[in-house]
C-alpha positions, 0 to 999 in steps of 0.5 A: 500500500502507498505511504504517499496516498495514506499521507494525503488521506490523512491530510484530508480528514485532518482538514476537512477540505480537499484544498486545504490537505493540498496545502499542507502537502505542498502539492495541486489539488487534483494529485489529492484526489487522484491519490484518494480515488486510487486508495477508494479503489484498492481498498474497494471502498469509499473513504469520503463523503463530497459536498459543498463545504469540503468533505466527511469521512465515511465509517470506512475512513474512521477505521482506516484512520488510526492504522493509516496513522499508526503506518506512517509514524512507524515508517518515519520511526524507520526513517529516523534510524538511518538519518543523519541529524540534522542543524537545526534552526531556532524559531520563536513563536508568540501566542496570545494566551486565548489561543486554546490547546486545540488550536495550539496542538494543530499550530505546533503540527503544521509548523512541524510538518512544514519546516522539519529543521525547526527548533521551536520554542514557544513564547508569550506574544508580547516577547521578542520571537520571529512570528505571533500568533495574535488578534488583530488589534495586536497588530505592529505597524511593521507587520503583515498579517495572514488571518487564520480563524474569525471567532464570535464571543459568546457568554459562558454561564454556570447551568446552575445559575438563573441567568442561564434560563433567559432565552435573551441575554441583554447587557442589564442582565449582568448587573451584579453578576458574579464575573470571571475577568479573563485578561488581556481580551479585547472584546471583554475590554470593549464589553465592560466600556458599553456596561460603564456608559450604561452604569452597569458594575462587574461583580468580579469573581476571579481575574485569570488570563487563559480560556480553559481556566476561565471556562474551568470556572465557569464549570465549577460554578464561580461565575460568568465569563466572556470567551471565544466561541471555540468548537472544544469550548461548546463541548463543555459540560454544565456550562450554557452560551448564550449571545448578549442582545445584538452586541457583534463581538468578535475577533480575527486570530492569525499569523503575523509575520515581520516585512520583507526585510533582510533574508534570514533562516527565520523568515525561511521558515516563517515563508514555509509555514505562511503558505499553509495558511494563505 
């Protein structure tokens, strides 16, 4: 069986998208597909379902899955025997501390996948690094800006509260709310500007900084707290999200990246992972 083809199957149902496995593979699109349509018939079955939106793995890809997995660590274990190491190139990375661990887990693959002589070392956004992963009212004058996720907030609350019964959150409703303060957060910034010009007073509970510990407390009861809507996030148990009235609060997360300005190893590299995102 072609290791190749079982790469880009698993590119496939890692993305979800036909186009976006291509990127991630550095190869055109119809050499995706053929590659799957060979699989489909060796395997004399069919692994995705087509639609509009990109694609979804048929119980036949849910079992190939994890011994497509399983075949290709084992032959780059093989492959690891017998290479000589390599020099390795440093790269820091930024990353605001909203991100999530979902999101963080897949950014570390694709960097890795893209750029196998990267050393990679994580650093808060605002330290010295080579590349941010940032919002973008983050954003330096002397950087350029590729977006990678569009995210709503939404109001995390404890199923327990009476809050959590309103079929309508409106901004009056959070007076005098037990609240879970989770900064730096634009749109919280942004919420509690619009709750002071109407007098409304934050009951603050907790002050943290990253999303799985506020929505950590959100599960325990502590209070309310305003988060990203992040897919892992909604799949949280004893917590209820609700929009707040007509308020659009959102943000935009990406890659930010230095202008084009002397040519290092850094921005080598920062070139090849842009691509998986352009």
């Amino acid at each position: 069986m072609n290791l190749r083809a079982l790469s880009y199957f698993v590119a496939v149902y890692d993305k979800g998208t036909i186009s976006a496995a291509a990127k991630q593979c550095y190869i055109a699109q119809p050499s995706i597909s053929s590659a799957i349509s060979q699989l489909e018939d060796e395997l004399d079955t069919q692994l995705f379902q087509r639609h509009g939106r990109g694609v979804s793995p048929t119980e036949s890809a849910e079992r190939l899955y994890p011994l497509a997995q399983r075949l290709l660590n084992e032959s780059k274990a093989i492959r690891s025997l017998f290479n000589t190491p390599e020099q390795r190139q440093p790269f820091k990375l930024g990353l605001i501390n909203s991100l999530g661990v979902q999101r963080m887990s897949m950014l570390l693959k694709d960097f890795s996948q893209a750029c196998h002589d990267m050393e990679l070392t994580l650093v808060e956004a605002n330290e010295p690094c080579d590349a941010r992963i940032i919002t973008t009212s983050q954003l330096k004058s002397d950087e350029v800006f590729q977006p990678i996720w569009h995210d709503d907030y939404l109001l995390a609350i404890p199923s327990t509260m009476s809050l959590a019964l309103k079929k309508e959150i409106r901004l009056q409703d959070l007076s005098g709310q037990p609240f879970i303060h989770r900064a730096p957060c634009e749109a919280l910034a942004d919420l509690q500007q619009l709750m002071d010009l109407e007098g409304i007073k934050m009951q603050i509970r907790a002050r943290i900084q990253t999303v799985e510990y506020a929505v950590g407390l959100v599960a325990a009861g502590v209070g309310i707290a305003l988060v990203p809507a992040l897919p892992v996030l909604m799949e949280q148990n004893n917590i209820i999200y609700k929009a707040i009235g007509d308020l659009q609060l959102k943000r935009t997360v990406g890659l930010a990246m230095p202008r084009e300005g002397e040519r290092t190893e850094q921005q080598r590299l920062l070139q090849q992972v842009s691509k998986l995102y352009s």
